[in-house]
Backbone as numpy.savetxt, mean C-alpha at the origin, in Angstrom:
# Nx Ny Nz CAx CAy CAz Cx Cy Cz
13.89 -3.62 9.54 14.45 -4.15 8.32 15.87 -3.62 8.16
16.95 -4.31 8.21 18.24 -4.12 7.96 18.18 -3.61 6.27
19.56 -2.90 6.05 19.74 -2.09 4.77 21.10 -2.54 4.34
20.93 -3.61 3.57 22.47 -4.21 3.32 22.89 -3.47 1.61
23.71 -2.46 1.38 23.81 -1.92 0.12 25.51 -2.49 0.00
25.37 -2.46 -1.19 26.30 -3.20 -2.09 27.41 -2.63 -2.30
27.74 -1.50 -1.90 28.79 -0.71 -1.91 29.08 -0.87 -0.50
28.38 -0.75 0.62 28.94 -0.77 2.00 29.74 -1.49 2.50
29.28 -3.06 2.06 29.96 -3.80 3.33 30.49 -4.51 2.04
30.35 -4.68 0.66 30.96 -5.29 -0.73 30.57 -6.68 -0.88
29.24 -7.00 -1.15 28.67 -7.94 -1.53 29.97 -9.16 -2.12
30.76 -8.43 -2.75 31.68 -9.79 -3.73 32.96 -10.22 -2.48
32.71 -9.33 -1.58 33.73 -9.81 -0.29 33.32 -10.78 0.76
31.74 -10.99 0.89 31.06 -11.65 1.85 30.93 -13.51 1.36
30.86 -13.67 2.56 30.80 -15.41 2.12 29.48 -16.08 1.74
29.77 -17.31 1.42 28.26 -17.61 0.93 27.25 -17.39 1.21
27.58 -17.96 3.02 26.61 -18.25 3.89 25.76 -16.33 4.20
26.94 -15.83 4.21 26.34 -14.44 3.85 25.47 -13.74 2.78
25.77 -14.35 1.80 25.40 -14.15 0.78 24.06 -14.23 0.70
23.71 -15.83 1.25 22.55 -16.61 1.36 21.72 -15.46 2.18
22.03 -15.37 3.51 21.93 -14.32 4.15 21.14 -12.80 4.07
21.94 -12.20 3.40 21.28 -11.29 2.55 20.04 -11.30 1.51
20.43 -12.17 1.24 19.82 -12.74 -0.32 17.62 -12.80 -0.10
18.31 -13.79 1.30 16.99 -14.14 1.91 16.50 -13.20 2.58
17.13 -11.86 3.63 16.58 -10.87 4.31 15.90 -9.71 2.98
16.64 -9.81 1.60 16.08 -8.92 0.87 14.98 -9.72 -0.03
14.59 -10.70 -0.08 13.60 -11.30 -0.53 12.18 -10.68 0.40
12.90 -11.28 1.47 12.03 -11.05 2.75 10.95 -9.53 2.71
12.28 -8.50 2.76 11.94 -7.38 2.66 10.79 -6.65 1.50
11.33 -7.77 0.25 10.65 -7.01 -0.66 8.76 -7.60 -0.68
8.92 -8.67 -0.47 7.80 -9.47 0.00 6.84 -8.38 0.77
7.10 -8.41 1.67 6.73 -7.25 2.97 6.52 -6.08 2.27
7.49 -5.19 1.66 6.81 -4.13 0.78 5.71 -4.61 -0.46
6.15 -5.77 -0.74 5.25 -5.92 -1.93 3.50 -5.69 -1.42
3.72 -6.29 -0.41 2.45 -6.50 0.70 1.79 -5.15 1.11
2.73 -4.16 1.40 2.04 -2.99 2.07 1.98 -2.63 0.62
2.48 -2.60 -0.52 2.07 -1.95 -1.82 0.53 -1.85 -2.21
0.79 -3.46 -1.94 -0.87 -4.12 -1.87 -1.99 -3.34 -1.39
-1.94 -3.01 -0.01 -2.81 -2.62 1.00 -3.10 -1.36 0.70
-1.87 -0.76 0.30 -2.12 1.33 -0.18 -3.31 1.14 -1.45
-2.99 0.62 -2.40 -3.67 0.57 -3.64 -4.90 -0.22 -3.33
-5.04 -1.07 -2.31 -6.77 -1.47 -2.08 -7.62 0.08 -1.16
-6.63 0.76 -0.01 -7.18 1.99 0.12 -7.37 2.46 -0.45
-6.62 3.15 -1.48 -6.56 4.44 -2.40 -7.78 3.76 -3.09
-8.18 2.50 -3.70 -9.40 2.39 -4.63 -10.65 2.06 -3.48
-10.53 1.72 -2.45 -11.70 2.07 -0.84 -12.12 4.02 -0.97
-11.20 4.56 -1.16 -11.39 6.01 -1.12 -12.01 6.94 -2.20
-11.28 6.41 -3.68 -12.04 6.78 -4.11 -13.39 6.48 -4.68
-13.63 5.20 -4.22 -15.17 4.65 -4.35 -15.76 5.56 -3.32
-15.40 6.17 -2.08 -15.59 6.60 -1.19 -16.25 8.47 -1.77
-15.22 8.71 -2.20 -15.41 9.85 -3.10 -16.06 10.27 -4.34
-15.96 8.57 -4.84 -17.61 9.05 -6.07 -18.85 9.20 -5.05
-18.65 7.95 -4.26 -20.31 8.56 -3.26 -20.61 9.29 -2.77
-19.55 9.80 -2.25 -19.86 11.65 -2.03 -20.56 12.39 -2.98
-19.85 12.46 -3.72 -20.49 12.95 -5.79 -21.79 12.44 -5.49
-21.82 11.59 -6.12 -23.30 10.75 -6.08 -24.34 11.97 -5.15
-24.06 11.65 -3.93 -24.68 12.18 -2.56 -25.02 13.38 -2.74
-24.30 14.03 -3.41 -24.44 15.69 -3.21 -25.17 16.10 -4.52
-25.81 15.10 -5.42 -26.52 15.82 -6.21 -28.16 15.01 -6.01
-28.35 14.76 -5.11 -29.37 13.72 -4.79 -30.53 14.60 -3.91
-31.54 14.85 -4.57 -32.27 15.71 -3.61 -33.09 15.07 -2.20
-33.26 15.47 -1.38 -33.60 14.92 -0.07 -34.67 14.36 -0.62
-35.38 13.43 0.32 -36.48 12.29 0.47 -36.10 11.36 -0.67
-34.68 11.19 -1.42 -34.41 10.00 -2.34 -33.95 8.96 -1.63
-34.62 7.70 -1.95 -34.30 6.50 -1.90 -33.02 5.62 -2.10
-32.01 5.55 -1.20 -30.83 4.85 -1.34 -30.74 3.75 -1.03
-29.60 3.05 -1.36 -29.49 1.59 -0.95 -28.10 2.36 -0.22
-27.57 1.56 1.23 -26.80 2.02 2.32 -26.23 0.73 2.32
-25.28 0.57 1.82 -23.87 -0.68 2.42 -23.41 -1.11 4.06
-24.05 -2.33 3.92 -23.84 -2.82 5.64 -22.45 -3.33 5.50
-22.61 -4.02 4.67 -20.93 -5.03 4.32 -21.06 -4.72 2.94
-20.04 -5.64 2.17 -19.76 -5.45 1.12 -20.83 -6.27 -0.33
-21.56 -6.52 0.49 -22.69 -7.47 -0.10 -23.88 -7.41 0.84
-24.09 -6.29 1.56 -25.46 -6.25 2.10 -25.60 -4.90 1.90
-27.01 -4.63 1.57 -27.57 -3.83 1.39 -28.79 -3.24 1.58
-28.94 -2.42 2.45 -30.21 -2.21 2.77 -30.95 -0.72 2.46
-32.25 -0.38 2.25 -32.86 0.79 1.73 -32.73 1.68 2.91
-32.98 2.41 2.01 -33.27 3.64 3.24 -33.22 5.18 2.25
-33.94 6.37 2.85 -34.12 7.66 2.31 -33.35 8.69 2.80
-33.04 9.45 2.09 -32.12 10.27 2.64 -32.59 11.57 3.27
-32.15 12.18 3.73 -32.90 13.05 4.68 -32.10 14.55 4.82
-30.63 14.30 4.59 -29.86 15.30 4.82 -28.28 14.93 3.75
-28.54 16.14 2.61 -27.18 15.52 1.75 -26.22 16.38 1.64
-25.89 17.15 3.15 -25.45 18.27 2.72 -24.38 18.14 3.93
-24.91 16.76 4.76 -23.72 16.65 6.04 -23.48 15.13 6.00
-22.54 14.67 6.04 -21.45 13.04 6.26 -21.22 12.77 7.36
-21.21 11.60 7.40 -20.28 10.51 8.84 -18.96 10.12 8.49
-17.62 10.36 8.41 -16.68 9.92 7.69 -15.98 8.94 8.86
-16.00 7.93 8.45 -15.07 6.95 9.33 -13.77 7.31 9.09
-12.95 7.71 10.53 -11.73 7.52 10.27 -10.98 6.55 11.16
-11.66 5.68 11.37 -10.47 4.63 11.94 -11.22 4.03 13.01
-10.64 2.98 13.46 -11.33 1.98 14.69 -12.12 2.70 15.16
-13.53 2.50 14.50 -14.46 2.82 15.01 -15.11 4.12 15.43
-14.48 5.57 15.09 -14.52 6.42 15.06 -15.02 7.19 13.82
-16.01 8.18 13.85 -16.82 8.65 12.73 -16.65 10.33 13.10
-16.84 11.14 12.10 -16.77 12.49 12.33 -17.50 13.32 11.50
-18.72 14.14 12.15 -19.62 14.76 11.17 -19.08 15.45 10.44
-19.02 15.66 8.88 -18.44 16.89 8.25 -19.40 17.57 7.20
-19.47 18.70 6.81 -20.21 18.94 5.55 -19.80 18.35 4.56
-20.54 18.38 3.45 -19.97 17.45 2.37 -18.88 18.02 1.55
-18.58 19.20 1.39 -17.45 19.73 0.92 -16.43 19.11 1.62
-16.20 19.29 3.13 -14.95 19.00 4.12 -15.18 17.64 3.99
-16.11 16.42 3.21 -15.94 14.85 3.41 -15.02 14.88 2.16
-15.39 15.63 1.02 -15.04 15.36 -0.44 -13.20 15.71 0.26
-13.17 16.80 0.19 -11.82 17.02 0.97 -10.91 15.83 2.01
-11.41 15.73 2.70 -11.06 15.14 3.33 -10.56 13.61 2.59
-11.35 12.63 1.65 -11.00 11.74 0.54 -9.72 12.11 0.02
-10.12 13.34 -0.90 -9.06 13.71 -1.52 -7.05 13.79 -1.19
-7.56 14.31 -0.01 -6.22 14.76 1.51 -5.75 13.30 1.58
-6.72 12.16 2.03 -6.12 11.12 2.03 -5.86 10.11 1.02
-6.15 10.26 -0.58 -5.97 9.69 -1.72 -4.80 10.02 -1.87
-3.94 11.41 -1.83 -2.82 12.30 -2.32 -1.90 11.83 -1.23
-1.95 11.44 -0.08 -1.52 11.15 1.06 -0.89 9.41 0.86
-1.79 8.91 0.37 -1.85 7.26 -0.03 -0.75 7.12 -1.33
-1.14 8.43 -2.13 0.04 7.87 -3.81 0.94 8.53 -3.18
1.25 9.36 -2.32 3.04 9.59 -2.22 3.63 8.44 -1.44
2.73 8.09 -0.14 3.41 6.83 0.33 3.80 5.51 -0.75
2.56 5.50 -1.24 3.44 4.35 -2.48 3.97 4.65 -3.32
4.14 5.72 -3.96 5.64 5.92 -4.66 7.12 5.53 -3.83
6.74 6.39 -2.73 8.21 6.49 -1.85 8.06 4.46 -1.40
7.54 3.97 -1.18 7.93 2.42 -1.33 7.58 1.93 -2.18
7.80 2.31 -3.82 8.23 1.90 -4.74 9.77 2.02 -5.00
9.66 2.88 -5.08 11.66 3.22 -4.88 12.07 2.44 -3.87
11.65 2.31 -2.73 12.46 1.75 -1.33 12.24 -0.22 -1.93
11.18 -0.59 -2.31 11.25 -1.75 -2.75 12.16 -2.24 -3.93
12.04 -1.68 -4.91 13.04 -1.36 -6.13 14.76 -1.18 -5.66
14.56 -0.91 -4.62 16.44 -0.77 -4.28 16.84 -2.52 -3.61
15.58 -2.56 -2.66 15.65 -3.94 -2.20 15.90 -5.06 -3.17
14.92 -4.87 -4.14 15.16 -6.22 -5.17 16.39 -6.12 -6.18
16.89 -4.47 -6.04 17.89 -4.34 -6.66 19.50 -5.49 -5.71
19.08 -5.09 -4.53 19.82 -5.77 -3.73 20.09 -7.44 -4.08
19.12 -7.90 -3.68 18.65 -9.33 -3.71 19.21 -9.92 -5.05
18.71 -8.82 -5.81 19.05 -9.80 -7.79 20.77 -9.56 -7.48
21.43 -8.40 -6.87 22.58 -8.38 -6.98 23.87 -9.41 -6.02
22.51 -9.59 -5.28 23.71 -10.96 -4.13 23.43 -12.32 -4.78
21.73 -11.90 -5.17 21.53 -13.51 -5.83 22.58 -13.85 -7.65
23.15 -12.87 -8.22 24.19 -12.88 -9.02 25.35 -13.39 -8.66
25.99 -12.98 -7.50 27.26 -12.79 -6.76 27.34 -14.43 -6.15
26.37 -14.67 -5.56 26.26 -16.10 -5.27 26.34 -17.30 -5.86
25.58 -16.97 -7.31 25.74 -18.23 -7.86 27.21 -18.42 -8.69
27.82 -16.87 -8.64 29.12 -17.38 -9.31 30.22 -17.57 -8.38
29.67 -17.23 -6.91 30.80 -17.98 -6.23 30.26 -19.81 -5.93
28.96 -19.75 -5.89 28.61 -21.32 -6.18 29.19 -22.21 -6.86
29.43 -21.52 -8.49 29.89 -21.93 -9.64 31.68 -21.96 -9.14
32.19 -21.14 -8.59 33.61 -21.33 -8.46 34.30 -22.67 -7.16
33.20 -22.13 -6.30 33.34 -23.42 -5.43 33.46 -24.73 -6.06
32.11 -25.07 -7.18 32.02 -26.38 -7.87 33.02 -26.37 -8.17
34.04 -25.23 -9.40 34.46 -26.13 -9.93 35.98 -25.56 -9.70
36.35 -25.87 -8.75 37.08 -25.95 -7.60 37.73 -27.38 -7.25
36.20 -27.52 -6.75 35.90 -29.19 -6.00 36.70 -30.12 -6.90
């Protein structure tokens, strides 16, 4: 992603077609962040659903009856047997035994991990659209001067 700031190269010096240019790469951009914004905040609420069930889990005395999530709409029974050790998925297909303290942890590590990344591309998006509103300004009044010109 190119970084076109408004002081650098002087937005009110560039030509239309530039303008346009810009205009459209910072649309672009913010789109794209808007998108990964998206994706952090469906993790961060994957995790901590992730982390009440931990809760849940750890006050549940053995031989209790759970319902176990196949998908997000299947559900199947089953008893519990051991609530004192986890499977934590971390990624394509990879699982890692932990006690339940080090699962709760482990949530947590990556919830705190998830809100700084989206802060820091909140700001980085926020400069972008700062961009964009500022060429898409610059444009229409050289639009307007061209017209009335003509």
């Amino acid at each position: 992603m190119g970084s076109w700031k408004s002081g650098s190269m002087g937005l009110e010096r560039m030509s239309v077609e530039q303008l346009k240019a810009v205009k459209e790469q910072s649309d672009l951009e913010v789109n794209l962040l808007q998108d990964s914004l998206n994706n952090i905040r469906s993790a961060t609420t994957r995790l901590e659903i992730a982390s009440s069930a931990l809760n849940d889990l750890a006050v549940r005395p053995p031989a209790s009856q759970i319902l176990v999530p196949l998908t997000a709409s299947l559900y199947v029974p089953a008893t519990l047997h051991d609530s004192t050790h986890v499977l934590i998925d971390v990624g394509t297909g990879y699982f890692i035994e932990k006690t339940m303290d080090e699962g709760k942890d482990y949530c947590e590590r990556k919830i705190n991990l998830l809100k700084s990344n989206f802060e820091q591309l909140v700001e980085v998006a926020s400069k972008k659209k700062n961009v964009a509103d500022e060429a898409g300004v610059i444009l229409q009044a050289k639009m307007k001067q061209l017209a009335s010109s003509s």
